[in-house]
C-alpha positions, -999 to +999 in steps of 0.1 A: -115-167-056-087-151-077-067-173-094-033-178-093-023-175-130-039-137-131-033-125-095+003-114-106-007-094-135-033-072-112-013-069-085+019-053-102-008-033-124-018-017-087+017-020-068+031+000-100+003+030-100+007+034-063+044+031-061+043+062-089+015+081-070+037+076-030+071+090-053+048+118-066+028+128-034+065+125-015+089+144-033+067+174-047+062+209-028+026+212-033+013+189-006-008+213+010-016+248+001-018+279+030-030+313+021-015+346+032-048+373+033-050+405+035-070+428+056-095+440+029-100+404+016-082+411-016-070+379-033-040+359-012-007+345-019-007+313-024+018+289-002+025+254-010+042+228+008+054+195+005+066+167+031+105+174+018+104+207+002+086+239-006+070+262-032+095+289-040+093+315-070+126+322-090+129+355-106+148+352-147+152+391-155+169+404-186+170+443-199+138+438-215+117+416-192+113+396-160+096+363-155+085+341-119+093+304-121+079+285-097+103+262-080+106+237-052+130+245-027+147+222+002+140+231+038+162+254+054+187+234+079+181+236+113+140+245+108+119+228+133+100+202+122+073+187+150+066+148+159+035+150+134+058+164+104+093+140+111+060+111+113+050+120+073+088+121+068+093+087+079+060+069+065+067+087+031+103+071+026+092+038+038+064+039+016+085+045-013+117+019-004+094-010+004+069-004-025+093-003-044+110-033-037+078-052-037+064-035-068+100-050-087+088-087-073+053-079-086+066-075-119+088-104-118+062-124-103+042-126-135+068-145-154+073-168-126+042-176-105+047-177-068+033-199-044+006-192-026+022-187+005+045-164-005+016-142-020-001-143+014+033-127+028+039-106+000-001-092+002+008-086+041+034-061+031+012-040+005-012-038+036+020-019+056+026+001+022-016+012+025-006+016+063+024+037+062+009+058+030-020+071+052-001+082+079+020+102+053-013+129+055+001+140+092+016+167+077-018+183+069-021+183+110+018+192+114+036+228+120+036+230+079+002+236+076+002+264+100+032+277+117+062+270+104+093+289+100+090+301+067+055+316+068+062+332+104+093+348+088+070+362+056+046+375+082+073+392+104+081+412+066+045+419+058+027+424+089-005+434+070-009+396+052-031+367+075-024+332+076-056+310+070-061+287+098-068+260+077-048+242+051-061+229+017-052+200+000-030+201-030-020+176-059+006+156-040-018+153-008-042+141-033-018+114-050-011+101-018-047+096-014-049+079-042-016+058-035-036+045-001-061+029-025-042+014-047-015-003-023-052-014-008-062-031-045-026-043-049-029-068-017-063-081-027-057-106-052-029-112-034-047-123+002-076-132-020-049-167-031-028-172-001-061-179+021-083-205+011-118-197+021-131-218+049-159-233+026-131-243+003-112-259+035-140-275+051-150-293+019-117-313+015-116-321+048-150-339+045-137-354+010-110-365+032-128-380+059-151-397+033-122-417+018-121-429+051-136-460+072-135-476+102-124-508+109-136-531+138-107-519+156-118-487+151-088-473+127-093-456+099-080-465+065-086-459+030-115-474+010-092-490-013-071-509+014-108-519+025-114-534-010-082-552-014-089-568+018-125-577+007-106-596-024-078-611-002-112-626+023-132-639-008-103-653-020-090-676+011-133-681+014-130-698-024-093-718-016-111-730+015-144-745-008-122-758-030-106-776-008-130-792+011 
């Protein structure tokens, strides 16, 4: 069993990579990746997009020379969003408020070690972190992967480019990924203490009932309180020689 002394240490070591890895995988545009074909199979234009925002390109011209950045770009307002996307949305900023919260008492928890109860609750809630992480990957089943706003309005402009039917992963699907594992290895050593295995629990019971014997009345009571009354009998049994 993982003791309590270096449970804190490896638990804020995993709350703190996962907590990075849901921020990562939640904010940036490249989520999943679409690509826009043409007819002749020539190579595609890449689209990327993220749970919040989107790959955009911004053009920096001067007389001599132009350069594409690429940027991420906020949704348009009013762009429809279905049940499987506004899902990720909600899962990703839970992920990231609760983590966070719990990855700060991780961190304090290694100067002052918690009880074991409190690391059993504490493990509970990484569990719901790992939980609400994985449902984050809706989005790769939502409208975003296939036919959202933005790509139908590109199409309308360039009738001749395809969408793929299928969506790739990209870096932040694959950091959120990674975040499900880690918020996974952040509750172990934390369940790992607050429950007692049942080996562990039946053996002091049975230390506990051996301590234990019956009386002619049939009540239990310690072995010492057996003793003392032992001495108390062989006492009165050696006033009562003497005596006679």
């Amino acid at each position: 069993m993982t003791e309590l002394s270096t449970a804190p240490t490896i638990t804020a070591l995993f709350a703190s990579v996962a907590w990075f890895l849901s921020l990562f995988g939640g904010v940036y545009c490249k989520f999943l990746t679409n690509t826009l074909t043409t007819s002749n199979e020539q190579e595609g234009i890449p689209l990327s997009f993220g749970i919040w925002t989107y790959q955009g390109y911004l053009l920096v011209s001067d007389a001599d020379s132009a350069v594409v950045y690429q940027t991420c770009k906020s949704y348009p307002d009013g762009m429809y969003l279905d049940p499987k996307w506004k899902t990720a949305m909600a899962m990703s900023t839970m992920t990231i408020v609760i983590g966070a919260a719990l990855t700060i008492w991780s961190l304090f928890a290694i100067c002052s070690t918690p009880s074991k109860t409190t690391f059993r609750w504490f493990g509970i809630m990484f569990l719901l972190c790992c939980l609400f992480e994985g449902n984050s990957l809706l989005l790769l089943s939502s409208t975003a992967c296939t036919n959202n706003e933005l790509t139908a309005d590109l199409q309308a402009e360039l009738p001749l480019l395809q969408l793929e039917d299928t969506c790739a992963i990209s870096v932040g699907a694959k950091c959120t990924i990674a975040a499900v594992v880690f918020w996974f290895l952040a509750a172990v050593p934390a369940l790992k203490v607050g429950f007692a295995p049942l080996s562990a629990v039946d053996n002091e019971k049975n230390a506990a009932t051996d301590d234990k014997v019956v009386d002619p009345d049939s009540k239990l009571f310690d072995k010492e309180q057996a003793a003392d009354a032992e001495d108390i009998g062989d006492e009165h049994t050696l006033e009562t020689t003497e005596a006679a």
